[in-house]
SETOR-504614 format. One record per residue (C-alpha): chain; residue number from 1; x, y, z. Coordinates in Angstrom, 3 decimals. Layout:
BEGIN
+--------+-----+----------+----------+----------+
: cadena : num :       xx :       yy :       zz :
+--------+-----+----------+----------+----------+
:      A : NUM :        X :        Y :        Z :
...
+--------+-----+----------+----------+----------+
//
This chain:
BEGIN
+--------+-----+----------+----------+----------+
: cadena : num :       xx :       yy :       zz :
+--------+-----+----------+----------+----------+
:      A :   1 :  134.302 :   95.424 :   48.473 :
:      A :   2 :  132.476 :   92.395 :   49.361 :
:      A :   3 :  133.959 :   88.755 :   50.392 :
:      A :   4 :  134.273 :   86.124 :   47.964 :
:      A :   5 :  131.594 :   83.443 :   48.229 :
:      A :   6 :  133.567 :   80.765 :   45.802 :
:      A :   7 :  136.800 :   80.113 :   44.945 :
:      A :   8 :  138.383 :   78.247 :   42.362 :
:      A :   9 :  141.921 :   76.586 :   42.763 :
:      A :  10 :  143.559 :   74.033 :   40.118 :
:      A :  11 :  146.446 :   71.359 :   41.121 :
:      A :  12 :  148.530 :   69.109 :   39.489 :
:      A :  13 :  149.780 :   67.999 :   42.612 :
:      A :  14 :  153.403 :   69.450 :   42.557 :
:      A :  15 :  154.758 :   71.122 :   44.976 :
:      A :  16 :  154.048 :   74.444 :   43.471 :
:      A :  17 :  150.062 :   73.858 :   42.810 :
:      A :  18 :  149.970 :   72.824 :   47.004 :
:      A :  19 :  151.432 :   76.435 :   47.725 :
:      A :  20 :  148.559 :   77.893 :   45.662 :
:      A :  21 :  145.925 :   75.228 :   47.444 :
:      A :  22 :  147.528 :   76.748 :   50.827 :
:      A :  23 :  146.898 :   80.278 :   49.514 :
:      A :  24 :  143.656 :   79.623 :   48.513 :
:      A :  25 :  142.819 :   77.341 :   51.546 :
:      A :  26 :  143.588 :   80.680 :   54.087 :
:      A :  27 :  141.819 :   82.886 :   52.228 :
:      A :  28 :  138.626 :   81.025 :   51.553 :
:      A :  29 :  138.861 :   80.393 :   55.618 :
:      A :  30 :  138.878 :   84.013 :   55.852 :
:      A :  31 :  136.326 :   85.045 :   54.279 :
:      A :  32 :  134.182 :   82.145 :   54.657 :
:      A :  33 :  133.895 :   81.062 :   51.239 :
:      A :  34 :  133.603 :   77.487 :   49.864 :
:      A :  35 :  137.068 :   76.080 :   47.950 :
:      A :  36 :  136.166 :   74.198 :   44.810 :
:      A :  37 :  140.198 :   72.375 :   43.963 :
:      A :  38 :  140.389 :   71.076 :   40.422 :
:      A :  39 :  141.999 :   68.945 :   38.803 :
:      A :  40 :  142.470 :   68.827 :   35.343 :
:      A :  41 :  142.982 :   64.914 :   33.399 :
:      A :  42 :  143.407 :   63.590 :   30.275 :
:      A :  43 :  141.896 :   60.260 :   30.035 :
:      A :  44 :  144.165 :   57.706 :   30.115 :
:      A :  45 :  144.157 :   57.196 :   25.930 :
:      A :  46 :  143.728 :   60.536 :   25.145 :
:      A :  47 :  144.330 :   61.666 :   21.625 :
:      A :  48 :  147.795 :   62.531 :   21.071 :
:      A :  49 :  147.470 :   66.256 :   19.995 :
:      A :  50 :  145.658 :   66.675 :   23.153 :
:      A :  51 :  148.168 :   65.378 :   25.428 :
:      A :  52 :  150.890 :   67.088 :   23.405 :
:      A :  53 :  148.778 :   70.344 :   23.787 :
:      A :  54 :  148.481 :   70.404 :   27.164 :
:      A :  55 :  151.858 :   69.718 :   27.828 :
:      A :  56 :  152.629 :   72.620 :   25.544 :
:      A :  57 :  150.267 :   74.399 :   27.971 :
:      A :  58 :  152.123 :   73.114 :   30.922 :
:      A :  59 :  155.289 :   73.955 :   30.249 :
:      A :  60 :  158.729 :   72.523 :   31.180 :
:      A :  61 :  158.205 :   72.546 :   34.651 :
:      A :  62 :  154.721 :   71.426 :   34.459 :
:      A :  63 :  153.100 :   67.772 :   35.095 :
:      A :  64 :  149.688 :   66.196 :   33.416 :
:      A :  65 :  147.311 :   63.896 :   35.283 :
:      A :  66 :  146.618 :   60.878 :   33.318 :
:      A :  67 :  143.364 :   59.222 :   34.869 :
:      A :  68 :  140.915 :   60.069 :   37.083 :
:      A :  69 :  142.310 :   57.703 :   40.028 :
:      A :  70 :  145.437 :   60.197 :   40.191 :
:      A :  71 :  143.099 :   63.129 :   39.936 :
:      A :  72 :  140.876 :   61.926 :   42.389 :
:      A :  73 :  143.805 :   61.359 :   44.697 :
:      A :  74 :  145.435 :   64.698 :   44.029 :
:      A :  75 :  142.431 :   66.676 :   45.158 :
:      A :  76 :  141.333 :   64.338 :   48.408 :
:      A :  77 :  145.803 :   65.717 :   49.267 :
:      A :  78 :  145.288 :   68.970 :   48.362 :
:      A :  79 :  141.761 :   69.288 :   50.313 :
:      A :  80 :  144.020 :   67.801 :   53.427 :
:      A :  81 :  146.184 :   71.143 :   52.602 :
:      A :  82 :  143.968 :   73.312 :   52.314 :
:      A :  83 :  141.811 :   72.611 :   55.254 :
:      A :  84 :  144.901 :   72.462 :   57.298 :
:      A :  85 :  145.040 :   76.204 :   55.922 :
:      A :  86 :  141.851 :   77.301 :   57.287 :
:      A :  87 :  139.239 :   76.366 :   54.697 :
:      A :  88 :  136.289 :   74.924 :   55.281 :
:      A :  89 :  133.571 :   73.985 :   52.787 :
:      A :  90 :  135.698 :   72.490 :   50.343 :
:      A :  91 :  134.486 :   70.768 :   47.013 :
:      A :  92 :  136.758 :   68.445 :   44.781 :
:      A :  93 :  136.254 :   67.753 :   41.228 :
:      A :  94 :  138.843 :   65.781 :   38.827 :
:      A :  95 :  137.705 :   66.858 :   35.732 :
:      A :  96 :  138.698 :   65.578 :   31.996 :
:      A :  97 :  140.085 :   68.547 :   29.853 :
:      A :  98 :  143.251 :   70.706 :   29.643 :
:      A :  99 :  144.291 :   72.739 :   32.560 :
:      A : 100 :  142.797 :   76.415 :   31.408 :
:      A : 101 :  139.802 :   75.057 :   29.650 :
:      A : 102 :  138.854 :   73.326 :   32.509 :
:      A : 103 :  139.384 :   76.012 :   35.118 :
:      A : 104 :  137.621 :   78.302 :   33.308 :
:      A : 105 :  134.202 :   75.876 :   32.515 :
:      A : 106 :  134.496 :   75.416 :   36.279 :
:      A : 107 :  134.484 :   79.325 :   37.179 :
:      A : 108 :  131.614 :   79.707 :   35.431 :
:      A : 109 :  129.714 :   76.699 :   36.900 :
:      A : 110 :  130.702 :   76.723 :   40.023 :
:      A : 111 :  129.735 :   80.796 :   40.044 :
:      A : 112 :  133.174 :   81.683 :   41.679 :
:      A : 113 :  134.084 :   84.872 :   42.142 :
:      A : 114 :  137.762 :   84.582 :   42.269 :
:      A : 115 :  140.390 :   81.913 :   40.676 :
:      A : 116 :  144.059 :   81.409 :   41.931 :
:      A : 117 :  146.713 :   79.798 :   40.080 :
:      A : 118 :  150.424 :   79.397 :   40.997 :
:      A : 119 :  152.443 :   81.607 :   38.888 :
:      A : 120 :  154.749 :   78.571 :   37.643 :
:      A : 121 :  155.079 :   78.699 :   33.362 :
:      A : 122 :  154.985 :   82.648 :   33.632 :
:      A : 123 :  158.205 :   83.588 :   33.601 :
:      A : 124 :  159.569 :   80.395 :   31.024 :
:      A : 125 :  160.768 :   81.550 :   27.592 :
:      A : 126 :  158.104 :   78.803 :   26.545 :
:      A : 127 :  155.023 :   80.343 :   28.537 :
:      A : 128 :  155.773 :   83.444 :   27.185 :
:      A : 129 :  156.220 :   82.263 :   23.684 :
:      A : 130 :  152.975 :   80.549 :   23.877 :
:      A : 131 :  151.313 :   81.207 :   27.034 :
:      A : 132 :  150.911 :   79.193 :   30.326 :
:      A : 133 :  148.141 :   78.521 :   32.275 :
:      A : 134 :  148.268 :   81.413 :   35.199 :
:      A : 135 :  148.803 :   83.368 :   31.723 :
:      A : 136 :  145.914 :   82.183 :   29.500 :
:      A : 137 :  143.456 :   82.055 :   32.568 :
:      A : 138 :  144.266 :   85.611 :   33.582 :
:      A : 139 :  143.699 :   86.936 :   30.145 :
:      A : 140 :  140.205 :   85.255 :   29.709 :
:      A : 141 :  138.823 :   84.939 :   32.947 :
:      A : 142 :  135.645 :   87.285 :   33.678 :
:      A : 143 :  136.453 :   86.979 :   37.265 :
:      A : 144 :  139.220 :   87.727 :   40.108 :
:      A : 145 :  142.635 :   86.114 :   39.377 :
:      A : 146 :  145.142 :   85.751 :   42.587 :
:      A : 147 :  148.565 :   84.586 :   40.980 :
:      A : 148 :  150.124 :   82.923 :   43.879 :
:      A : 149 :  154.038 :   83.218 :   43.516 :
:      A : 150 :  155.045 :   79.774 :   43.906 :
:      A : 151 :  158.664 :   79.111 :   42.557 :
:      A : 152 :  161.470 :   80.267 :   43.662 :
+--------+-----+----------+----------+----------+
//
């Protein structure tokens, strides 16, 4: 088995997401990789079935970014994390678009070869009713998914 050469990590900036940045952070270190953290926004007027979507998305326990000067701010933090973890190239990118959309477009462009997502929304009556985002990205990603357990 070979090392991963990208990684992929979204944040929303809770608590939770930062224990998945950590994870991600050590093992990128480890094996050398570059860290791309994401962060997923809805424009500060977005459309109100969009925002409503992606909170259904969410979940309860969930937050939204609205703007990219809180995106932008929640990546520069979580790159502090996960540096202090051990990573080392580390790319940030605040991106406009639901959580799973968006961490899925940036697999694919950044050519990662593994994703990890906190595990929060998975075990909610509501994420399994209609899906979470550790959920929807494990089901339709073509690459490596670490679930990092992060509640609890």
């Amino acid at each position: 088995m070979s090392a991963y050469r990208t990684v992929v990590v979204g944040t929303d900036g809770s608590e939770s997401s930062l224990r998945a940045v950590r994870r991600a952070g050590g093992l990128a270190g480890a094996c050398g990789a570059r860290l791309v953290i994401v962060c997923a926004y809805l424009p500060p007027r977005a459309d109100e079935r969009e925002a409503r979507r992606a909170r259904d998305q969410l979940g309860q326990d969930g937050s939204q970014v609205d703007g990219s000067a809180p995106a932008e701010d929640t990546v520069r933090h979580a790159a502090e994390e996960a540096r202090a973890a051990g990573a080392g190239e580390v790319e940030l990118m605040a991106v406009v678009g639901s959580p799973v959309e968006t961490l899925l477009d940036v697999v694919a462009r950044a050519r990662a070869d593994l994703l990890v997502v906190g595990n929060r929304g998975l075990d909610s009556l509501k994420g399994r009713l209609i899906g979470s985002v550790p959920a929807d990205v494990t089901r339709r990603s073509s690459v490596d998914v670490l679930v990092v357990h992060t509640t609890g």
